[in-house]
PDB file of N, H, CA, C and O in Angstrom:
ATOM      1  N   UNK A   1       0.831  -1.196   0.000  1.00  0.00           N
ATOM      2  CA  UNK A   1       0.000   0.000   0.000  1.00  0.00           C
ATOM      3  C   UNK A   1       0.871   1.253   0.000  1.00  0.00           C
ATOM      4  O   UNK A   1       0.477   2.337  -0.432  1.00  0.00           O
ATOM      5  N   UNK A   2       2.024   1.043   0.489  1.00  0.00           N
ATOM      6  H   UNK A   2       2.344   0.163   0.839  1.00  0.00           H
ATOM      7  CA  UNK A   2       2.791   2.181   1.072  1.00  0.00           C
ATOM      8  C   UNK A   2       3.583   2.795  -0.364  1.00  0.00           C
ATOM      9  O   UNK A   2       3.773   4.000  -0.528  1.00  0.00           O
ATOM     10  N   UNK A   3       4.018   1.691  -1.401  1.00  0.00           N
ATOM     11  H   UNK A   3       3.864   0.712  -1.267  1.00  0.00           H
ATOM     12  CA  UNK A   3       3.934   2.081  -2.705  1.00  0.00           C
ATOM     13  C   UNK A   3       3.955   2.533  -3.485  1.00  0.00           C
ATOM     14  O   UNK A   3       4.909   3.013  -4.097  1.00  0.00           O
ATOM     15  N   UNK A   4       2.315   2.506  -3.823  1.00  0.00           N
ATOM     16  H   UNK A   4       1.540   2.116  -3.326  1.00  0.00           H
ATOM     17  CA  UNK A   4       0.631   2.750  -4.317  1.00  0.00           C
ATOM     18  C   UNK A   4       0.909   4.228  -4.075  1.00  0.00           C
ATOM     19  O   UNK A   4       1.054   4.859  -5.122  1.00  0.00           O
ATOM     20  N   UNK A   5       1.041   5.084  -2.716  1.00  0.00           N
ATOM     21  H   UNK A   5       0.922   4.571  -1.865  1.00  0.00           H
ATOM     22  CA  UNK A   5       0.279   5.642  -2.077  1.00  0.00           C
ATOM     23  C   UNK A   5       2.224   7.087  -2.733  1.00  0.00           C
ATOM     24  O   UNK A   5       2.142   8.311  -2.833  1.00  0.00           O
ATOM     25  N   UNK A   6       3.524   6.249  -2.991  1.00  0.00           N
ATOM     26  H   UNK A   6       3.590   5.255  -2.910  1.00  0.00           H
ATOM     27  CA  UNK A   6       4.186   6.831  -3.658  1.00  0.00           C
ATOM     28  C   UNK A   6       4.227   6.975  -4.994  1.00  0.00           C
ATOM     29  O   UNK A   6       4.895   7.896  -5.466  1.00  0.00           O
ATOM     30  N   UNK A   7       3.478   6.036  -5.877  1.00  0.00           N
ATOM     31  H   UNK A   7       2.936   5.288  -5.493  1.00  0.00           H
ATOM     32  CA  UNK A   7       3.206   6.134  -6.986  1.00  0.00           C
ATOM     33  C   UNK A   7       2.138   7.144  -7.440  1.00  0.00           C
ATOM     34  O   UNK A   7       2.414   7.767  -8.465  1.00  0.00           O
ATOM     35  N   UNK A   8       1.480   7.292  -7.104  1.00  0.00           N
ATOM     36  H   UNK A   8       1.255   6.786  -6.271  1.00  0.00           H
ATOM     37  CA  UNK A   8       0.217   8.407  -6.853  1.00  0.00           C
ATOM     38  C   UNK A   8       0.735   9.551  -6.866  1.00  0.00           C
ATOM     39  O   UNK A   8       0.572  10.383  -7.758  1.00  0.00           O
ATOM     40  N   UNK A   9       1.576   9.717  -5.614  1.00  0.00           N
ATOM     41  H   UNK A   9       1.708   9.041  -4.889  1.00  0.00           H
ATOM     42  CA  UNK A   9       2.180  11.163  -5.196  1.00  0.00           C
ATOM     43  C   UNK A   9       3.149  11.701  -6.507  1.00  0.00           C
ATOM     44  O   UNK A   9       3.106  12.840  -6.970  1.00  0.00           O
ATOM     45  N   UNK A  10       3.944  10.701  -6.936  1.00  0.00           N
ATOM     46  H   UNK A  10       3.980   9.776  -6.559  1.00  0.00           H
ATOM     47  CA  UNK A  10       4.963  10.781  -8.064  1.00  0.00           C
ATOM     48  C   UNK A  10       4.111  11.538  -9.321  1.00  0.00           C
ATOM     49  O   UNK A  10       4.442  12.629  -9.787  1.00  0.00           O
ATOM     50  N   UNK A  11       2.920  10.722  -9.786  1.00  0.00           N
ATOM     51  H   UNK A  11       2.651   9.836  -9.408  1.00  0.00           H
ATOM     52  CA  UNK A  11       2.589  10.954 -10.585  1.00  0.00           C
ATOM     53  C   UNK A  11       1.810  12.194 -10.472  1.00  0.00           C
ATOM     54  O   UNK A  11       1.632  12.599 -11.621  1.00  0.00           O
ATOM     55  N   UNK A  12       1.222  13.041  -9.560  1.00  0.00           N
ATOM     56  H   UNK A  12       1.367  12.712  -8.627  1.00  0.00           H
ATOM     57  CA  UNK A  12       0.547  13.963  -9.477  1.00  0.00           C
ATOM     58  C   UNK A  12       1.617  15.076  -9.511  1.00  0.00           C
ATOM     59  O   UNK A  12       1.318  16.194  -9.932  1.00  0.00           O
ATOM     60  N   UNK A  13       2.854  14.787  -9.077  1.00  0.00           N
ATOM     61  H   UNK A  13       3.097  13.879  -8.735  1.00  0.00           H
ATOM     62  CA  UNK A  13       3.552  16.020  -8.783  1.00  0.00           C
ATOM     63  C   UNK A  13       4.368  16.676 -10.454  1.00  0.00           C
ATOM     64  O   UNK A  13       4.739  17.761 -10.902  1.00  0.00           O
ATOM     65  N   UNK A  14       4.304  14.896 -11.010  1.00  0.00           N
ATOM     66  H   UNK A  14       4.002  14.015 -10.646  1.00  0.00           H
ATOM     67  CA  UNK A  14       4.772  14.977 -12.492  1.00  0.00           C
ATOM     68  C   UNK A  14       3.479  15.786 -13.370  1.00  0.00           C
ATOM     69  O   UNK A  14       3.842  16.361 -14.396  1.00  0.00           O
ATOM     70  N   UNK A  15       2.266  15.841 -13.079  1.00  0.00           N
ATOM     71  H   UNK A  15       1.971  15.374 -12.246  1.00  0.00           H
ATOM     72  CA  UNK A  15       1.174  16.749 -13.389  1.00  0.00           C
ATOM     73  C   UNK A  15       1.433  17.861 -13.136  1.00  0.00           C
ATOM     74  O   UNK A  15       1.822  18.565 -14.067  1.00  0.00           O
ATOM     75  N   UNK A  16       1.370  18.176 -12.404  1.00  0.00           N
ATOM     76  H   UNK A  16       1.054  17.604 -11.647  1.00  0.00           H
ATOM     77  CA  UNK A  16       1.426  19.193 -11.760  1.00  0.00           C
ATOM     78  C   UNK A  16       2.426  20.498 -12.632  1.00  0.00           C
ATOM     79  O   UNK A  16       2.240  21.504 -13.317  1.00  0.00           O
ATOM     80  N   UNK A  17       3.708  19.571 -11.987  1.00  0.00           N
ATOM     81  H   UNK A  17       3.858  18.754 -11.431  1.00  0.00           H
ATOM     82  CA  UNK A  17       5.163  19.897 -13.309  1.00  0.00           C
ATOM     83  C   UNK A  17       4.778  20.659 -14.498  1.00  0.00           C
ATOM     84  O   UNK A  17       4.992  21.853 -14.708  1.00  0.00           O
ATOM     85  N   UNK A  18       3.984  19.536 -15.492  1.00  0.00           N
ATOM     86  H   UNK A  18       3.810  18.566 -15.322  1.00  0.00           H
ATOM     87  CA  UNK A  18       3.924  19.719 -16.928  1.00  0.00           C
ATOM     88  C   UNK A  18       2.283  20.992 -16.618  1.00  0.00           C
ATOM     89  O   UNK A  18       1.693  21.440 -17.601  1.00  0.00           O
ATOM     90  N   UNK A  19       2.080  21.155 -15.970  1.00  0.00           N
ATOM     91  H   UNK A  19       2.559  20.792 -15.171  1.00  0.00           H
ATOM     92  CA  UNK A  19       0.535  22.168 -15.886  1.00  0.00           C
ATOM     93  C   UNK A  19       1.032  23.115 -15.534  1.00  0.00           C
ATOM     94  O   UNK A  19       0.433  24.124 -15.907  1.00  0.00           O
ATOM     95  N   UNK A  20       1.982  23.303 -14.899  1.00  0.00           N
ATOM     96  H   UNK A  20       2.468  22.484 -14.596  1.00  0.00           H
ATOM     97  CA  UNK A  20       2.514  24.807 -14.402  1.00  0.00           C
ATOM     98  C   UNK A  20       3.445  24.994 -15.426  1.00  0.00           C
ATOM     99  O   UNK A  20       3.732  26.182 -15.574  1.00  0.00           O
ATOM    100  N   UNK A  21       4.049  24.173 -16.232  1.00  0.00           N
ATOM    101  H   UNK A  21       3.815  23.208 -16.112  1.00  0.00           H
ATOM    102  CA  UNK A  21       4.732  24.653 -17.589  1.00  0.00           C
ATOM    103  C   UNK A  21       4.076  24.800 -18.661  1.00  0.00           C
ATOM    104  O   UNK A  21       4.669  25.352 -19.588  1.00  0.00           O
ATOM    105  N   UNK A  22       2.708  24.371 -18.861  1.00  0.00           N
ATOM    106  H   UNK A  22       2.226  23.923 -18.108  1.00  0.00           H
ATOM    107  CA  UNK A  22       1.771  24.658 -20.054  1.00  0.00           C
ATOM    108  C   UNK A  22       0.855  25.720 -19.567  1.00  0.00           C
ATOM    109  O   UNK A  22       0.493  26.556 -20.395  1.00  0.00           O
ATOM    110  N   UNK A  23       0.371  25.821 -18.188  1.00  0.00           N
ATOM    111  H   UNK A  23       0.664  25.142 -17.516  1.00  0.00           H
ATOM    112  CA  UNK A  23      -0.458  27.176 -18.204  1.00  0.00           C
ATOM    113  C   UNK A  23      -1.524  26.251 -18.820  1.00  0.00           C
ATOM    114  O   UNK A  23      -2.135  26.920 -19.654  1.00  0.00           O
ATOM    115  N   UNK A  24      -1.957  25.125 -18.769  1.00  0.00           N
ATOM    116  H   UNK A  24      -1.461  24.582 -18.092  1.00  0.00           H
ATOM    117  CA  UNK A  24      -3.447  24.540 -19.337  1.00  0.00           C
ATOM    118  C   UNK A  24      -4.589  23.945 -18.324  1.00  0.00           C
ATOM    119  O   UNK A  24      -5.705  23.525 -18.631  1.00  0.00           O
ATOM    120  N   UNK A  25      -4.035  24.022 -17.127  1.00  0.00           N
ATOM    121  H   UNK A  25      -3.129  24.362 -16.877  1.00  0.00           H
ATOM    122  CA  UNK A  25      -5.335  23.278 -16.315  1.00  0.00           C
ATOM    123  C   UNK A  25      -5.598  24.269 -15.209  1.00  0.00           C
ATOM    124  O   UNK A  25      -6.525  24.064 -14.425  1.00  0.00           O
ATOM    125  N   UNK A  26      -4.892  25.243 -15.116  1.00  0.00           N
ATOM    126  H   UNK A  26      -4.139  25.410 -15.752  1.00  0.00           H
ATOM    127  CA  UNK A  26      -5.421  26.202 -14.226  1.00  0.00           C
ATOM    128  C   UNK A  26      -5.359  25.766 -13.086  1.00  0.00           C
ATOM    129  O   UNK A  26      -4.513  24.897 -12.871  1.00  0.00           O
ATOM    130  N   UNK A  27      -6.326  26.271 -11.857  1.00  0.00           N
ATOM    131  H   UNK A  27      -7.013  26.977 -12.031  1.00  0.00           H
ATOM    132  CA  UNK A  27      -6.114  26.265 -10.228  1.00  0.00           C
ATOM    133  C   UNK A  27      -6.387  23.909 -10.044  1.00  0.00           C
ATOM    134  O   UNK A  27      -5.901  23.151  -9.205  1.00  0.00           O
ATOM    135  N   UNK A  28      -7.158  23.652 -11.032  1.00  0.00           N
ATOM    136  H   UNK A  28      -7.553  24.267 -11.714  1.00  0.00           H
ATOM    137  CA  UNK A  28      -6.691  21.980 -11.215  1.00  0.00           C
ATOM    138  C   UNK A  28      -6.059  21.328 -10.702  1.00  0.00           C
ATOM    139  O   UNK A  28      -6.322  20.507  -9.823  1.00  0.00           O
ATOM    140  N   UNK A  29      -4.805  21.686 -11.334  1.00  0.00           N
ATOM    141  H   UNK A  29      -4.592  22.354 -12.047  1.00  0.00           H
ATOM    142  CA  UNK A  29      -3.087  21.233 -11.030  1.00  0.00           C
ATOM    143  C   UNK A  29      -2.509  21.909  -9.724  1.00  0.00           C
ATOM    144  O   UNK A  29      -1.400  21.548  -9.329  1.00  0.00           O
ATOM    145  N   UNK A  30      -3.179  22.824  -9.077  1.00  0.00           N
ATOM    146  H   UNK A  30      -4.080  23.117  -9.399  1.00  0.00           H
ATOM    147  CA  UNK A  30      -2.265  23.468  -7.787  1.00  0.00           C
ATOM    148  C   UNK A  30      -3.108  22.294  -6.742  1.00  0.00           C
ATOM    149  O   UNK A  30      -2.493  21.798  -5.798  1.00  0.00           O
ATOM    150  N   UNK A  31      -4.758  21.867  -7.059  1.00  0.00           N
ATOM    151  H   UNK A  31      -5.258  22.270  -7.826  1.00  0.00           H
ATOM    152  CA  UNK A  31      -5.098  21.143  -6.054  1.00  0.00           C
ATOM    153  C   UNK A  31      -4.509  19.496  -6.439  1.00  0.00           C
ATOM    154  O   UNK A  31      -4.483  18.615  -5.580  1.00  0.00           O
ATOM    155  N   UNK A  32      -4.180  19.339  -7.477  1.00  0.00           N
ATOM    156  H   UNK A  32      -4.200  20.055  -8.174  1.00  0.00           H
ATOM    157  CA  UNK A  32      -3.433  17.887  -7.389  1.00  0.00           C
ATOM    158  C   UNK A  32      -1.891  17.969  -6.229  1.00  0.00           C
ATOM    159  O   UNK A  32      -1.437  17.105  -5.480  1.00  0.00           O
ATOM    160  N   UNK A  33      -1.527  19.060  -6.446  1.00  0.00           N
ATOM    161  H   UNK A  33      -1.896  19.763  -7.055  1.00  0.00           H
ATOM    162  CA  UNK A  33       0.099  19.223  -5.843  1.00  0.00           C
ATOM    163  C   UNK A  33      -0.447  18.991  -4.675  1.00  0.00           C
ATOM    164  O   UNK A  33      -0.028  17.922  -4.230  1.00  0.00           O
ATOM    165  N   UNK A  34      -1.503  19.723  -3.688  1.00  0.00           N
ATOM    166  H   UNK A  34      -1.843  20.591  -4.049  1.00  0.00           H
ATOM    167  CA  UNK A  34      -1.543  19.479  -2.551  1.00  0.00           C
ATOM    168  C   UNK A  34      -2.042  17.822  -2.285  1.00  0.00           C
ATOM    169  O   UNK A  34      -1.843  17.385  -1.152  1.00  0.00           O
ATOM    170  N   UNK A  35      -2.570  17.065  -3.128  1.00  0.00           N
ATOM    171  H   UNK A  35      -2.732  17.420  -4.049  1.00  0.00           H
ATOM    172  CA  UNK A  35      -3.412  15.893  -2.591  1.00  0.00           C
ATOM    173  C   UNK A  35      -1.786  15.120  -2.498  1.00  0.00           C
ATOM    174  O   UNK A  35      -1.271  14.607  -1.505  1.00  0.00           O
ATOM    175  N   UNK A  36      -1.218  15.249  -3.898  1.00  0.00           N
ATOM    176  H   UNK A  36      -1.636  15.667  -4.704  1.00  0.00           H
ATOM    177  CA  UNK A  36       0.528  14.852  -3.478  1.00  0.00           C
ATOM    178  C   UNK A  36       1.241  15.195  -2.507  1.00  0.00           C
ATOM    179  O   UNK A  36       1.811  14.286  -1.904  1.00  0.00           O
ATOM    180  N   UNK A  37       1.372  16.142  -2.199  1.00  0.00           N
ATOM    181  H   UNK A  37       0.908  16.880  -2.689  1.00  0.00           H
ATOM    182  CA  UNK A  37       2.147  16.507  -1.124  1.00  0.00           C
ATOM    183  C   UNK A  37       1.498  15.742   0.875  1.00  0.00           C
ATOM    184  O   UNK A  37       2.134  15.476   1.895  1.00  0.00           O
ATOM    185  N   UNK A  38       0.240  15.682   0.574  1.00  0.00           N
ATOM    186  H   UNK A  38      -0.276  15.898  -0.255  1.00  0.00           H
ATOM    187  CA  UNK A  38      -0.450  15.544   1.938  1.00  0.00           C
ATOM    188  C   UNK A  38       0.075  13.524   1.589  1.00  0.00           C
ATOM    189  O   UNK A  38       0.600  12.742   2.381  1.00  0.00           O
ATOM    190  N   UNK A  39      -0.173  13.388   0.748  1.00  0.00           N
ATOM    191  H   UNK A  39      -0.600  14.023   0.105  1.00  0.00           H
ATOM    192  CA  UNK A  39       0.241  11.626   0.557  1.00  0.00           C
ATOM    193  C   UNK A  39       1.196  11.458   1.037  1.00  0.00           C
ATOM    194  O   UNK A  39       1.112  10.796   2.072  1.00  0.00           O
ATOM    195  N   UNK A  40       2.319  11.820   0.709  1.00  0.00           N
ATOM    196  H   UNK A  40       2.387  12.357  -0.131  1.00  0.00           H
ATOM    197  CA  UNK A  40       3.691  11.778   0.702  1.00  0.00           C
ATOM    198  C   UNK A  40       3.828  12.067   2.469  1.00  0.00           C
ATOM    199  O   UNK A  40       4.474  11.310   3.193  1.00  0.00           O
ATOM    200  N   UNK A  41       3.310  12.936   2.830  1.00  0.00           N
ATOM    201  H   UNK A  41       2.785  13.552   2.242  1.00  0.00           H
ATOM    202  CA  UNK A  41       3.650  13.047   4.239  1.00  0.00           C
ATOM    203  C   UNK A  41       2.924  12.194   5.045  1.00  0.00           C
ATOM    204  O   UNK A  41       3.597  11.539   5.841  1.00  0.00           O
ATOM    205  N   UNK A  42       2.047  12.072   5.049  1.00  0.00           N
ATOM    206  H   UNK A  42       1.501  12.605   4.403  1.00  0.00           H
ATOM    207  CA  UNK A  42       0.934  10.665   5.610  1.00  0.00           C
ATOM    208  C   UNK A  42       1.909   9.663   5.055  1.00  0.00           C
ATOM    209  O   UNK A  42       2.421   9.191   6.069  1.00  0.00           O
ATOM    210  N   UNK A  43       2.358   9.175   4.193  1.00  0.00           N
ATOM    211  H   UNK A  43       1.941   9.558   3.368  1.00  0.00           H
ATOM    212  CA  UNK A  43       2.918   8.516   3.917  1.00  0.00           C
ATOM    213  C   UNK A  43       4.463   8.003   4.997  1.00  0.00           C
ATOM    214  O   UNK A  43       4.723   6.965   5.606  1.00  0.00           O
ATOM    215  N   UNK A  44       5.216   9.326   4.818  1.00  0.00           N
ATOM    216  H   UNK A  44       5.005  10.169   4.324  1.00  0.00           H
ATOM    217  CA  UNK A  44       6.246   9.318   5.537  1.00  0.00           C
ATOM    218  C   UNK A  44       5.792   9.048   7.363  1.00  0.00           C
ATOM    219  O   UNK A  44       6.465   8.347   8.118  1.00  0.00           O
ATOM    220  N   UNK A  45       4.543   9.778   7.760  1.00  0.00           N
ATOM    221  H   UNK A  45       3.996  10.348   7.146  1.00  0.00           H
ATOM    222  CA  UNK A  45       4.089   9.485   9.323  1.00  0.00           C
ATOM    223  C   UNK A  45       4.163   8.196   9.414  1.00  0.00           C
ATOM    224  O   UNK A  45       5.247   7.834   9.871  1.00  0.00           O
ATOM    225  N   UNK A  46       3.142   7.002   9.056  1.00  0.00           N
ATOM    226  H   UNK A  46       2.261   7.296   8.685  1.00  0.00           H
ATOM    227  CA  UNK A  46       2.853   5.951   8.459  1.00  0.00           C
ATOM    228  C   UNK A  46       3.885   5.361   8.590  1.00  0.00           C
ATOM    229  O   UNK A  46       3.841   4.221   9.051  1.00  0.00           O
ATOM    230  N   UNK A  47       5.092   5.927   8.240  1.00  0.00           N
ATOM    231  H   UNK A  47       5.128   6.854   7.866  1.00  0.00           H
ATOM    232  CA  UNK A  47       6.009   5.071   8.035  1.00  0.00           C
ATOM    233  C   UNK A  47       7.483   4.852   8.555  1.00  0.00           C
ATOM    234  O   UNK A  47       8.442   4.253   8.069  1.00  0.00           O
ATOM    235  N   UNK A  48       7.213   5.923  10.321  1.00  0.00           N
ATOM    236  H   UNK A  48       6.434   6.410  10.716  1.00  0.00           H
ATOM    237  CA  UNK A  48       7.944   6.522  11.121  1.00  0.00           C
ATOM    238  C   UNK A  48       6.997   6.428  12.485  1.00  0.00           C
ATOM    239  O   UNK A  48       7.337   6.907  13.567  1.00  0.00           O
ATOM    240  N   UNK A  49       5.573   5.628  12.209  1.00  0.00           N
ATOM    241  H   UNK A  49       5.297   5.239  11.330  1.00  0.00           H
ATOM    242  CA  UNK A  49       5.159   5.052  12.890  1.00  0.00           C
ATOM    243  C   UNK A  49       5.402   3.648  13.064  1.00  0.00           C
ATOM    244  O   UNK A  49       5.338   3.095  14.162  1.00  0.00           O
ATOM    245  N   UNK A  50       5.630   3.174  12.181  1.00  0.00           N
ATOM    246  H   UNK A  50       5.682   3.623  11.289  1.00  0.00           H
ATOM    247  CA  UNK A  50       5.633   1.624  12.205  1.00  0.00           C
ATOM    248  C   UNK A  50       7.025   1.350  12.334  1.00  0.00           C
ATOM    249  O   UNK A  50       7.265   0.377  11.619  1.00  0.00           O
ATOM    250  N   UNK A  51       8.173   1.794  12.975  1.00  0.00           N
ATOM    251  H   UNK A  51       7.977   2.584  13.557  1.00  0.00           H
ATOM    252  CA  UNK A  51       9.340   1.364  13.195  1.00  0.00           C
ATOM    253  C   UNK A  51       9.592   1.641  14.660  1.00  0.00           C
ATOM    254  O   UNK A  51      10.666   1.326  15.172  1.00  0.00           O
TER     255      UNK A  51
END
């Protein structure tokens, strides 16, 4: 799951990337960055819990 949950983040931030260099999806792409960014850290808690 733990992954999944970096594959996701990867790929949204790679959105994100190419939307703030095309200027095509507008305020869209700023709310994908945050759903990436909140993953990634849930992610990292998650995973600084379990050790």
């Amino acid at each position: 799951m733990r992954s999944l949950l970096y594959i996701v983040a990867v790929i949204l931030i790679i959105g994100w990337a190419l939307g703030v260099f095309a200027y095509s999806a507008g305020g869209l792409i700023h709310v994908l960055l945050v759903i990436a960014v909140i993953a990634l850290v849930l992610g990292l808690i998650r995973r600084s819990a379990a050790i």
